[in-house]
C-alpha angles and dihedrals in degrees: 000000000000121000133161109267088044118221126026118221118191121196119184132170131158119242128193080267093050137273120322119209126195132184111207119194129226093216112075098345088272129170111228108170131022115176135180114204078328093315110122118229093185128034109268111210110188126282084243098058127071111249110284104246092346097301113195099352126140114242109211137191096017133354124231137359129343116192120251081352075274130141150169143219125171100313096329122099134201139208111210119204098266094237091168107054093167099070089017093243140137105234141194105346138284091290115054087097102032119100111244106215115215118257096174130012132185139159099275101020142045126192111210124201129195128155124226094223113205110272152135122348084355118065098179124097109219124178116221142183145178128220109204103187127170109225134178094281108027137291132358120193128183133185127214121191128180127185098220091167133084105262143037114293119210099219131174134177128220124153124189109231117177111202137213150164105218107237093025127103100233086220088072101050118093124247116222121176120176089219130137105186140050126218098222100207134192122233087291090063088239117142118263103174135341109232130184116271086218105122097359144092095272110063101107091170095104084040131238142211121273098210090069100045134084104201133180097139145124134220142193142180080081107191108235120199108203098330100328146100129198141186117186135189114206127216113222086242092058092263105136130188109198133192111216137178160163117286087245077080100075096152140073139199123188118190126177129191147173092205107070098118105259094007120112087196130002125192120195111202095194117191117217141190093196137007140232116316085019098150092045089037093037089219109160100342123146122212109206116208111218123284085024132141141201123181120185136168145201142170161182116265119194122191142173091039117135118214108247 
C-alpha cells in the first residue's frame, strides 16, 4: 500500500512502567505515534494523512523560516526554493517531504538515511541520518550529519515533536520551558531582536497553563544541567512529558494550535540548533569542513506513569 508518509516503522519494547510503542515514518523521518502502556504521548494523525503542521518531522539543514528564501554568505549570494508563499519564506529545511530509506532495523529502534544533493539555493552534499531507539522512559533520537562534498556546508537540526498526555485535555497541562530569552518577530514571523524573559509573557519557567497561551514563538538562552536541556508539560495529576536535549539545542520553538485534526488543542516543543534567519544572522549555524561529522541527539522523556 502506498500511503503519503511511505513506509511505517513500528518500534515497540517493555520497560519496568510498561511497553512503549512508537510509529516512525519513511517521509521525512517523522514520528507519527509515541504510546505508554496505549496512552499517547504525541498527537497521531492516520497513516493516510501527511503529517498536520508538520508533526514529527526532522528540519535539516536548517529549522524554521529564512527571509525571501535569500542568504548570504562573504560576497556570494543564494536563492532558496520559497516553500512558505504565503509569507514568502523559505521553511524548515530541503527534507520534510523526501523518503529516508532504512539502513539498519531491529525490534525497539530504527535508523533512517537520506542525503541533502546540491540545488537550488544550496550548492553542499551532506549525508544524514536519524536513530529512533526505545529506551526505559521513552524515546531516544539522534542525528548524524556528514559533509561528503568539497566545501564547507552551513547545516542546522530542528524536528517538530507535538506532545501530549493521553486523557488529558492538553489545554490543561502546564507548559514549562527552561528558557531566559525571547526572539521578538515581524508579521513574517522572522526574528527582529532576542529580549530577557525576566518580567514578561514569556518566562515559562514557572510554567503556565496552555490553555491560556497562543504560542508560536522561539527562545533561546536555554539552561543546560550537565549537558542537557529540558521542556516539560505537566498533567494535573503530576504525569509530565518532557522534551530534552543536547546543549547543541539551544533553541526552542513552541507552537500551539486548535486545528490538529482530534485534538481540542495541540502544542508542538521544537528543538532547534539554530533559529529563524540562521544562515543570513549565523546563530547557531554550524559550517562542516569536508569529510566532518556531527552527530546530536534529543528525546521524549515520560514520568509519573505506573506499569499496568
Amino acid at each position: 500500500m502506498n500511503l503519503p508518509t511511505g513506509d511505517q516503522f513500528e518500534l515497540e519494547t517493555t520497560t519496568s512502567t510498561g511497553d512503549v510503542r512508537a510509529t516512525v515514518t519513511a517521509v521525512a523521518a517523522g514520528l507519527r505515534s509515541l504510546t505508554i502502556n496505549g496512552i499517547d504521548l504525541v498527537p497521531t494523525y492516520g497513516e493516510d494523512q501527511t503529517p498536520p503542521s508538520g508533526a514529527g518531522i526532522v528540519l535539516v539543514p536548517w529549522p524554521n523560516r529564512i527571509r525571501d528564501g535569500v542568504w548570504r554568505h562573504g560576497e556570494q549570494s543564494y536563492q532558496l526554493a520559497i516553500t512558505e508563499p504565503a509569507r514568502n519564506n523559505a521553511i524548515h529545511g530541503l527534507l520534510r517531504f523526501a523518503e529516508y530509506v532504512p539502513v539498519e532495523q531491529d525490534r525497539d529502534s530504527v535508523t533512517l538515511a537520506a542525503t541533502i544533493f546540491p540545488q537550488l539555493g544550496y550548492p553542499f552534499l551532506v549525508r544524514t541520518a536519524v536513530r529512533y531507539e526505545l529506551v526505559s522512559d521513552g524515546l531516544k533520537v539522534t542525528h548524524f550529519l556528514e559533509n561528503v562534498g568539497g566545501e564547507p556546508a552551513p547545516v542546522a537540526v530542528g524536528t517538530h515533536p507535538f506532545l501530549k498526555i493521553g486523557g488529558v485535555p492538553t489545554e490543561d497541562l502546564v507548559l514549562r520551558l527552561d528558557a531566559a530569552s525571547h526572539l521578538e518577530v515581524d508579521e513574517r514571523l522572522l526574528p527582529t531582536g532576542e529580549v530577557p524573559v525576566d518580567g514578561t509573557e514569556w518566562d515559562f519557567r514557572e510554567g503556565r497553563r496552555v490553555g491560556d497561551v497562543d504560542l508560536d514563538d522561539a527562545f533561546g538562552e536555554v539552561a543546560s544541567v550537565d549537558g542537557t536541556v529540558e521542556h516539560t508539560l505537566v498533567a494535573p495529576d503530576g504525569r509530565s512529558v518532557s522534551v530534552w536535549a543536547d546543549d547543541e539545542f539551544a533553541y526552542v520553538q513552541v507552537f500551539t494550535t486548535e486545528n490538529f485534526p482530534g485534538e481540542s488543542r495541540a502544542i508542538a516543543v521544537e528543538p532547534m540548533t539554530a533559529p529563524a534567519e540562521a544562515f543570513n544572522s549565523g546563530k547557531g549555524l554550524r559550517w562542516l569542513d569536508p569529510g566532518e561529522q556531527w552527530e546530536l541527539s534529543w528525546g521524549i522523556r515520560f514520568a509519573g506513569f505506573t506499569a499496568e
